[in-house]
C-alpha positions as CSV (number, residue, x, y, z in Angstrom):
1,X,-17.7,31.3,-36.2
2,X,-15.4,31.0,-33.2
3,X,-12.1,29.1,-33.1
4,X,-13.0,25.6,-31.4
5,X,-8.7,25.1,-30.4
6,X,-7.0,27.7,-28.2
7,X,-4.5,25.5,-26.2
8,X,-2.9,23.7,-29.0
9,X,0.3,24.6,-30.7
10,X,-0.5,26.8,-34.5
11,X,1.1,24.0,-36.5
12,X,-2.0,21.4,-35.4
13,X,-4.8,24.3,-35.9
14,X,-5.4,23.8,-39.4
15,X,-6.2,20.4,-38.3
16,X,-9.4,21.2,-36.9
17,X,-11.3,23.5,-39.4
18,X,-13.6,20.5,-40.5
19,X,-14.4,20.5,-36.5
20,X,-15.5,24.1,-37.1
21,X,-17.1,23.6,-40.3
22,X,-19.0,20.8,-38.9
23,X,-20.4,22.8,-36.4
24,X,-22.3,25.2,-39.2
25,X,-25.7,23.9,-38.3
26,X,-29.1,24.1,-40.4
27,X,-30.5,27.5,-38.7
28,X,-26.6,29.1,-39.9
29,X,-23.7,29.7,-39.0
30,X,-23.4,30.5,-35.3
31,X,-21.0,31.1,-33.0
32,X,-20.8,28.6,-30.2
33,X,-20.5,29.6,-26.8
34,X,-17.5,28.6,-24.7
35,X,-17.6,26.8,-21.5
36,X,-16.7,29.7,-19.6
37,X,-19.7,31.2,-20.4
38,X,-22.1,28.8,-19.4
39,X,-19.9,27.5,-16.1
40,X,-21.7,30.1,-13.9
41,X,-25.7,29.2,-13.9
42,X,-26.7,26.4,-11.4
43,X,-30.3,25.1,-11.1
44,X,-31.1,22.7,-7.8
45,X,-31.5,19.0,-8.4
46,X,-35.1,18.2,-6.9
47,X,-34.7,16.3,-4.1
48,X,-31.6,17.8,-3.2
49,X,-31.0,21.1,-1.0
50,X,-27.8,22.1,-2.7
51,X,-27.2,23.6,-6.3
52,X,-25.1,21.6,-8.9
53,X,-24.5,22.7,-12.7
54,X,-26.6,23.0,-15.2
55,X,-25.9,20.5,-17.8
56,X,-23.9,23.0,-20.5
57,X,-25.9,23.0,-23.8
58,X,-22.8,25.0,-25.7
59,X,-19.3,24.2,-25.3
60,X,-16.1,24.1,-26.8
61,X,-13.6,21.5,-25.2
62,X,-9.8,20.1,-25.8
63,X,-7.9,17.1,-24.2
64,X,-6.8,13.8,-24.3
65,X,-8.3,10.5,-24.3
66,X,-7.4,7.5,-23.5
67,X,-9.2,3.9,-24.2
68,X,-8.0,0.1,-23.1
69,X,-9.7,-2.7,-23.5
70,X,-9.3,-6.4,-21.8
71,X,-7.3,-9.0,-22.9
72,X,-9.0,-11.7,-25.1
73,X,-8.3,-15.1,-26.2
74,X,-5.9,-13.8,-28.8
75,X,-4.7,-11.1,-27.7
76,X,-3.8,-9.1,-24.4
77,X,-4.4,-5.9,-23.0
78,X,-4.9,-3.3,-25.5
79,X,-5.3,0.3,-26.0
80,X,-4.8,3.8,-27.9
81,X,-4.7,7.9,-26.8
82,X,-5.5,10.7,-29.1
83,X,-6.2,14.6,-28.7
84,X,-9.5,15.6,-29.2
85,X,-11.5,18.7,-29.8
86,X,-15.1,18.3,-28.8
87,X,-17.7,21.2,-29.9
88,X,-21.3,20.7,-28.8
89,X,-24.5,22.3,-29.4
90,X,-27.8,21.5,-28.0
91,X,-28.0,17.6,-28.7
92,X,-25.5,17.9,-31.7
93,X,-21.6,17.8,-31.5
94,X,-18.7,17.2,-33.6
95,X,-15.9,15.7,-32.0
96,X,-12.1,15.8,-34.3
97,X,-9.4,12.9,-33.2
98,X,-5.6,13.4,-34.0
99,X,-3.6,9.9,-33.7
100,X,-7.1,8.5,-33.4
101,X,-6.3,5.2,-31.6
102,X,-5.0,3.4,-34.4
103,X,-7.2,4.8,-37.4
104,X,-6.0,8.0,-38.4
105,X,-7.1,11.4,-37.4
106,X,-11.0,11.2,-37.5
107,X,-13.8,13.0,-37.2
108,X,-17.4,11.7,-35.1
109,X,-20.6,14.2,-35.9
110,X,-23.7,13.6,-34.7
111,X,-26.9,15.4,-35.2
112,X,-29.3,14.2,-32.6
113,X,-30.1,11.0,-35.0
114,X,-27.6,9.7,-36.9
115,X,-23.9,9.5,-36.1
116,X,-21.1,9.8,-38.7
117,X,-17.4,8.9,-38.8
118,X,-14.7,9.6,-41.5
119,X,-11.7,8.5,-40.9
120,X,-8.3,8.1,-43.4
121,X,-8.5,4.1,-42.5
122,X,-12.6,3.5,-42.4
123,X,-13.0,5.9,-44.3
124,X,-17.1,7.3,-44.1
125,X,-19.0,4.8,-41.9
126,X,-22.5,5.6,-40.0
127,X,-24.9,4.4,-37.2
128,X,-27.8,5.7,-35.1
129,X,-25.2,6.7,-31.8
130,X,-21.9,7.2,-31.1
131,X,-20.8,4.4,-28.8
132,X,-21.9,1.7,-32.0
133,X,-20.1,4.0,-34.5
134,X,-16.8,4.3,-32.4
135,X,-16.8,0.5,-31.9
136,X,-17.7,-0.4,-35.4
137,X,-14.7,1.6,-36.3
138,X,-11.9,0.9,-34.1
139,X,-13.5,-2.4,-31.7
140,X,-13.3,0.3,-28.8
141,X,-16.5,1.0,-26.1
142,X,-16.6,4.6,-24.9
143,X,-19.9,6.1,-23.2
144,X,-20.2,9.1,-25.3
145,X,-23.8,9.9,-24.8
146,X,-23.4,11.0,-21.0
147,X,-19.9,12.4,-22.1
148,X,-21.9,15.6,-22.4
149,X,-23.2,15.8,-18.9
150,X,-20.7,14.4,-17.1
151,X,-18.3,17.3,-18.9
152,X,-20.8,19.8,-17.3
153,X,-20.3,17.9,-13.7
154,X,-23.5,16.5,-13.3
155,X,-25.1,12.7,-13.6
156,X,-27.1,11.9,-16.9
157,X,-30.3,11.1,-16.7
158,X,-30.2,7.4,-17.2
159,X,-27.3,7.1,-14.3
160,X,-27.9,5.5,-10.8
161,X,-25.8,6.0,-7.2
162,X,-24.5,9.6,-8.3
163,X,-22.1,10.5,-4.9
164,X,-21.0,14.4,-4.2
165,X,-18.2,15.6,-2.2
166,X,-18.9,17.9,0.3
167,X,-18.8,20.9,-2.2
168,X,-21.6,19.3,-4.0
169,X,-19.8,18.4,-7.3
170,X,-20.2,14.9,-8.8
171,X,-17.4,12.6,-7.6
172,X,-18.5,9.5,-8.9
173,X,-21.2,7.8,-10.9
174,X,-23.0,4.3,-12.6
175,X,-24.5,4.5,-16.1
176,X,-25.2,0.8,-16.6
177,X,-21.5,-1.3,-16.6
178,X,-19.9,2.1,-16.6
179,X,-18.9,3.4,-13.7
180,X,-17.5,7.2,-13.7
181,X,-14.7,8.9,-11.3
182,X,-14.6,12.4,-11.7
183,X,-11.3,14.7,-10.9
184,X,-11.1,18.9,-9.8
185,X,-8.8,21.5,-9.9
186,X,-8.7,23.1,-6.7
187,X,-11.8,24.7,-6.3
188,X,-13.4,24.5,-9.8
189,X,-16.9,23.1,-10.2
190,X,-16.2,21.2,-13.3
191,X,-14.0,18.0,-14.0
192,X,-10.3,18.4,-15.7
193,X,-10.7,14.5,-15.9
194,X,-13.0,11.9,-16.1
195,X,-12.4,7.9,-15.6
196,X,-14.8,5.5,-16.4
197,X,-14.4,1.8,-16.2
198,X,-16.5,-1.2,-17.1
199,X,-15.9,-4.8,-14.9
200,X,-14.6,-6.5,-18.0
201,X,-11.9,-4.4,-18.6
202,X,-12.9,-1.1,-20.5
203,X,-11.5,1.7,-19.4
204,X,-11.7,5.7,-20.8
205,X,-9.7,8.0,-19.6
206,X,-10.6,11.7,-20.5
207,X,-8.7,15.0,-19.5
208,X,-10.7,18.1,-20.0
209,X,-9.4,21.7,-20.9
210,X,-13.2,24.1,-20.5
């Protein structure tokens, strides 16, 4: 099984061996394949002359994240960051939180049908997706379903007004209320961050080491 953190310091690494361990899927133990080995491939978008990315089925990501949410009646303007390591495979990922916006380091699984959270405040709670698990848990709205294909640069199915810069890569994007911003290093086909914001004051920010 390969190492899911490379960019973090040694003294947090022991941190994420449930994220490995959580990756141990029915068919065995197998090692997941980094981003950098599925960046190359491209596959044309029909209806479009130019080649984008395939959607990556394997990777292996770290970052930050950051979440606000819009002032209510009782309170104002709130929000939480953590780190994250992110391993997916196929339609299953584990994703590992550390100073998880206000709960504790936590860890989100989900294997294509049921979602699953543990954290040191919630402590084992479960749903049928992500995005009702996360705000069941901590009251924040983050659109982890198309997390996986905007990370790979491209729209998710279910998305509407996808706009490309003039290398072709995904600059911005509308899944429903959400509307995603995507930033590049230099060249590079894939996104180092991702914005995404919601008229009522939801807000994810996500920075993305491949």
């Amino acid at each position: 099984m390969s190492a899911l953190i490379t960019s973090y310091k040694p003294n947090k690494l022991a941190l994420f061996t449930a994220m490995t361990a959580a990756m141990v899927i029915t068919s065995g133990c197998q090692s997941l394949k980094t981003a950098n080995a599925t960046n190359q491939p491209t596959t044309t978008v029909q209806g479009q002359n130019a080649e984008q990315p395939k959607k990556l089925e394997s990777f292996n990501i770290t970052g930050k994240i950051g979440v606000t949410t819009p002032a209510n009646d009782s309170t104002g303007t709130q929000g939480g960051s953590a780190f994250y390591a992110w391993g997916q495979q196929n339609d299953r990922f584990a994703i590992e939180l550390i100073g998880a916006l206000g709960i504790g380091k936590t860890n989100i699984e989900y294997n294509g049908q049921t979602a699953t959270l543990v954290s040191e405040k919630t402590g084992t709670l479960t749903a049928d997706d992500p995005e009702t698990l996360l705000k069941k848990a901590t009251g924040w709205q983050a659109p982890i379903s198309q997390m996986p294909y905007w990370i790979s640069g491209r729209p998710a199915p279910s998305d509407s007004a996808p706009q490309m810069d003039e290398q072709n890569r995904l600059v911005s994007s509308v899944n429903g209320e959400w509307t995603a911003s995507f930033t590049y290093k230099g060249t590079d086909k894939l996104p180092s961050k991702i914005s995404a914001v919601q008229p009522q004051g939801n807000k994810v920010v996500m920075t993305i080491n491949h």
